[in-house]
C-alpha positions in Angstrom: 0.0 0.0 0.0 1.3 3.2 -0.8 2.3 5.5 1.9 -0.6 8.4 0.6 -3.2 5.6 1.4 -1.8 3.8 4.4 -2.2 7.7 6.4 -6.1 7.7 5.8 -7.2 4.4 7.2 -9.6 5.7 9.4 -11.1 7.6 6.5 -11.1 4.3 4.1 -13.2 2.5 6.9 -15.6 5.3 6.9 -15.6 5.2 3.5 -16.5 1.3 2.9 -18.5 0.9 6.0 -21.7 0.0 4.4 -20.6 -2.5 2.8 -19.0 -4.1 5.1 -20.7 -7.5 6.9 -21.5 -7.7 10.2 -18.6 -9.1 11.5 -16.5 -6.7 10.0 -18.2 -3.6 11.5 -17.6 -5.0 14.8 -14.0 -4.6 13.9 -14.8 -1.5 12.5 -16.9 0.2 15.3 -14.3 -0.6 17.3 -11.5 0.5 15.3 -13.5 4.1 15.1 -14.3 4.6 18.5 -10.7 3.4 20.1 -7.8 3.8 17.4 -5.4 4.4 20.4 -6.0 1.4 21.5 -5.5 -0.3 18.2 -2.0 1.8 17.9 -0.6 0.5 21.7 -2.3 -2.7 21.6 -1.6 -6.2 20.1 -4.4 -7.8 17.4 -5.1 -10.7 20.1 -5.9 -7.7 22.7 -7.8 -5.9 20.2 -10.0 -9.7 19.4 -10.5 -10.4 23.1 -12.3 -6.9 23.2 -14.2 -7.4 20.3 -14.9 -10.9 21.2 -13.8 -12.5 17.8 -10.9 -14.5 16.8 -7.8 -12.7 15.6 -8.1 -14.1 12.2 -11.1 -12.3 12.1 -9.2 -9.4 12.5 -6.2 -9.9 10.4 -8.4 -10.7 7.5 -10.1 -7.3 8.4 -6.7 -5.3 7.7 -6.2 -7.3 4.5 -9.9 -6.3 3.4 -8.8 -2.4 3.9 -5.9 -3.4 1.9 -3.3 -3.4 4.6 -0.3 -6.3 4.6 -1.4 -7.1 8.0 -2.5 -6.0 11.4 1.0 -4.1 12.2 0.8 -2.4 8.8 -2.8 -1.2 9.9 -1.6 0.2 13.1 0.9 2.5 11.1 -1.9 4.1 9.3 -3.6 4.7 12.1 -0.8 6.4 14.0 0.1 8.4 10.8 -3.6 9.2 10.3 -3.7 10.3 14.6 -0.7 12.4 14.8 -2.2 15.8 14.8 -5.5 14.9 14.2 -7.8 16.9 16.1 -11.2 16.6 14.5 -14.4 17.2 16.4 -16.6 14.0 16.4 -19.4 14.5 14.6 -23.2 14.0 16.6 -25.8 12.0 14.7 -29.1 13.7 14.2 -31.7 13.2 17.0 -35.3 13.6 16.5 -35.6 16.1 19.4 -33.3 18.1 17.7 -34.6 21.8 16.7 -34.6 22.9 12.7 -31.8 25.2 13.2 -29.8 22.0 14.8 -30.8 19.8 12.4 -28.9 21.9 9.6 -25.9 23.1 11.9 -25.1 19.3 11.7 -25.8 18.5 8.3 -23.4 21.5 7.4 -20.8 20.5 9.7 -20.9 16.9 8.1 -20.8 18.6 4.6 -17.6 20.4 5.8 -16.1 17.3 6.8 -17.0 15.2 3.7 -14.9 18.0 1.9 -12.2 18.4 4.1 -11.9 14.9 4.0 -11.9 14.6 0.4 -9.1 17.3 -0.2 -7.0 14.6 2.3 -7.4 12.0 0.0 -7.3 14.2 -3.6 -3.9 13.3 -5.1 -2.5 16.8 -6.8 -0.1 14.7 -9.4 -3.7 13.4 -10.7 -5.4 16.6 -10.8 -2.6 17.8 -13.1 -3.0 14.9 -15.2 -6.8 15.2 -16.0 -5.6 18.8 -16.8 -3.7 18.1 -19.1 -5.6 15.3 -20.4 -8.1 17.8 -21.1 -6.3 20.2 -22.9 -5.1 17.9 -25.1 -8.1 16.2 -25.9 -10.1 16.3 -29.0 -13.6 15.7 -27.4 -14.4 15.2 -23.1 -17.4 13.3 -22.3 -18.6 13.5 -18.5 -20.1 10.0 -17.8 -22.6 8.7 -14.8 -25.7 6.6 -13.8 -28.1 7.8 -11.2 -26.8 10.7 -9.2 -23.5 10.6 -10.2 -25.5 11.3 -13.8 -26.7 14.6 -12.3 -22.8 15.6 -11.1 -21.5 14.4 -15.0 -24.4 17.2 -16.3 -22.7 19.2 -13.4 -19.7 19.0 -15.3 -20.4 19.7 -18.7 -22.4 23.0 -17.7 -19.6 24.2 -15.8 -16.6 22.7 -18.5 -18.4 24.2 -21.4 -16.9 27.7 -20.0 -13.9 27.4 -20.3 -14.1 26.6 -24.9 -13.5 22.8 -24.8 -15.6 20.4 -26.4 -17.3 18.8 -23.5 -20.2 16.6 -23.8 -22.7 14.7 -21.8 -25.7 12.2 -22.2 -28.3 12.2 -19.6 -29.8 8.6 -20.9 -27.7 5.5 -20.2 -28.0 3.9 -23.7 -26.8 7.0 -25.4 -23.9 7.0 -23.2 -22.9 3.7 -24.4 -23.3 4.8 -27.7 -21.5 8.2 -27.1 -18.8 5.5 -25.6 -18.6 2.9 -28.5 -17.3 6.3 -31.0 -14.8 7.8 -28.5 -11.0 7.5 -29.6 -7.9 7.6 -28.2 -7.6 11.1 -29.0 -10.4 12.0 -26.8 -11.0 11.9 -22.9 -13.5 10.2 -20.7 -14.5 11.0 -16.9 -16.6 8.4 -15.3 -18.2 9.2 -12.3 -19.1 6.9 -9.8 -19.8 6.7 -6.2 -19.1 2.9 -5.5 -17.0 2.5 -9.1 -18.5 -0.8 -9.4 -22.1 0.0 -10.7 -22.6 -2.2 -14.0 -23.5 0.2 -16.4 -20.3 2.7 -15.7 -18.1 -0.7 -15.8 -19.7 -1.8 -19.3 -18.7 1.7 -20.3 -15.7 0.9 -19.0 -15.2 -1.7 -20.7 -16.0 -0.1 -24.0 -13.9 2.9 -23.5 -10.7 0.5 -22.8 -11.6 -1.4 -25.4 -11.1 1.7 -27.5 -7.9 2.9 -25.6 -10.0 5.9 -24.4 -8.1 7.9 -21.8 -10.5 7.1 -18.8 -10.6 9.9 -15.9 -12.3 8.2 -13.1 -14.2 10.4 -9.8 -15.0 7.7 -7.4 -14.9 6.4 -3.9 -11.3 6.0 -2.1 -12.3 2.9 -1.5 -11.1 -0.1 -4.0 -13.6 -0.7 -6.8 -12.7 -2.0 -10.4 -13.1 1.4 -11.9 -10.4 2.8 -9.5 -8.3 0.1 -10.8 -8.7 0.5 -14.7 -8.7 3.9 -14.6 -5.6 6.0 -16.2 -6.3 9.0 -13.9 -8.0 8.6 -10.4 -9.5 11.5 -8.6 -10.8 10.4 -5.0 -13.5 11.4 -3.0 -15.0 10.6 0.5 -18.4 9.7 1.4 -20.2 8.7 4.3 -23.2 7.3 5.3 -24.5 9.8 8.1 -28.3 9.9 9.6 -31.3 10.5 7.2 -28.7 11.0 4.2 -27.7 8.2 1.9 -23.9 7.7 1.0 -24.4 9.2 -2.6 -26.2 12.1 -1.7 -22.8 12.9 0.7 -20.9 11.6 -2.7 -22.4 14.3 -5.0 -20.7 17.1 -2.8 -17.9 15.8 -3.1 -17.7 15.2 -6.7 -18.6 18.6 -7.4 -16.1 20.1 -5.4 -13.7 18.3 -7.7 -15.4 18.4 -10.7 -15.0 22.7 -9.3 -11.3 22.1 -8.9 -11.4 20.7 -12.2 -12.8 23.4 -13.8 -11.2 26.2 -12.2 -7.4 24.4 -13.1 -8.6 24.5 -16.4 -9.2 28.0 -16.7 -6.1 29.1 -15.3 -4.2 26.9 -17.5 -5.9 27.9 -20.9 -5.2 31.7 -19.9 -6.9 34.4 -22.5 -8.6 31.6 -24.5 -10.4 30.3 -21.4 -11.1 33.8 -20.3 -12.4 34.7 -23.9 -14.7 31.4 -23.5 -15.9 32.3 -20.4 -16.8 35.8 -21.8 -18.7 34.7 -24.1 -20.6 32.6 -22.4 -21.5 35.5 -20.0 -22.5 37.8 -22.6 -24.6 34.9 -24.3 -26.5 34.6 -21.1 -27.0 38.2 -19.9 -30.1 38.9 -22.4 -31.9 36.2 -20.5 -31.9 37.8 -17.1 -34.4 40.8 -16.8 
């Protein structure tokens, strides 16, 4: 494991905790609420605790993608050292309106500071440049992650590249089966292992698209055939869904994104954008 991933293992458990079996979020709970303990202790202190067996455990550490339980406990110290985040509270139904939304805000901000942890820089820059090399984009994505792809192409279409985007699944794989080599695709996808975005996948490859993948930080098949991978955290949090934490995420990258472009394209981006603007302003009264 890389040393980039091995300092966010609290954040990768967060991150695949719903799909995760029962056993494995005993280890898990545990491993949220007392990571100092995990750190000093020894795996069979840590499975006496829990009450399982330590293979139990040392398969856990594997399943996070850790060599073994010592490996595990490195992360965790890297990922303590300094950390001094505020535990988030879970939503009560005796809470007030104005506490409900202090704590879905505060969750937000975590879900994005989080995110900009695990964001790799070198792969920022190289969707950048992808971009500005390319001869066509085409922003990718089933369900809600669909909604963040459309995201994208309003926002891309600013800055005077050719972006595209198809809100219905079969035109996507249609869009997908004429891509080239020449041209870039960004597939977005919470879990990165919903069938549709894989048999695009597939097709892309196939093809020897570029592929630009904005996923999970969790393992997934996408993350692993994809040329460039941009990360995001989500978590599963009281009354709201892990992809509806996803979306913010995504299009806080797919902002980054955007906003790298612009820079980098100089007076032609700012020319695009102008236009744009000026196109717009006779609709507003």
């Amino acid at each position: 494991m890389a040393a980039q991933e091995r300092k966010h293992c609290l954040i990768r458990i967060r991150s695949e905790y719903p799909q995760f079996t029962q056993t494995e979020r005993k280890v898990a709970d545990y491993i949220l609420e007392y990571p100092e303990k995990v750190v000093k202790g020894t795996i069979n202190e840590v499975a006496d605790e829990i009450g399982i067996a330590v293979s139990t455990v040392f398969r856990f550490c594997k399943t996070m993608g850790f060599k073994g339980y010592q490996d595990m406990k490195i992360g965790l110290a890297s990922e303590l050292v300094g950390s001094e985040k505020e535990e988030l509270e879970g939503i009560l139904e005796t809470d007030s309106e104005a506490k409900v939304t202090e704590k879905v805000f505060r969750s937000n901000i975590r879900t994005m500071e989080e995110t900009l942890e695990v964001l790799d820089a070198e792969e920022v820059a190289k969707a950048v440049d992808l971009f500005q090399q390319a001869d066509k984009i085409e922003f990718y994505g089933c369900g809600g992650s669909n909604i963040v792809a459309q995201d994208a192409y309003h926002k891309m279409l600013r800055t005077g590249l050719p972006v595209f985007s198809q809100p219905d699944t079969h035109m996507q794989m249609m869009s997908a089966a004429q891509m080239k080599e020449t041209d870039v695709a960004v597939l977005i996808s919470q879990s990165g292992a919903t069938k549709d975005v894989l048999d695009m996948l597939h097709i892309l490859k196939s093809n020897n698209v570029p592929v630009v993948a904005i996923t999970n930080f969790a393992k997934s098949p996408l993350r692993e055939r994809a040329d460039v991978v941009l990360s995001t955290v989500a978590e599963e949090a009281d009354y709201r869904p892990q992809t509806l934490s996803a979306a913010m995420s995504q299009m806080s990258v797919i902002d980054a994104l955007y906003v790298n472009v612009l820079v980098k394209r100089k007076e032609k981006g700012a020319n695009a954008w102008e236009k744009i603007r000026n196109a717009v302003l006779g609709k507003k009264l």
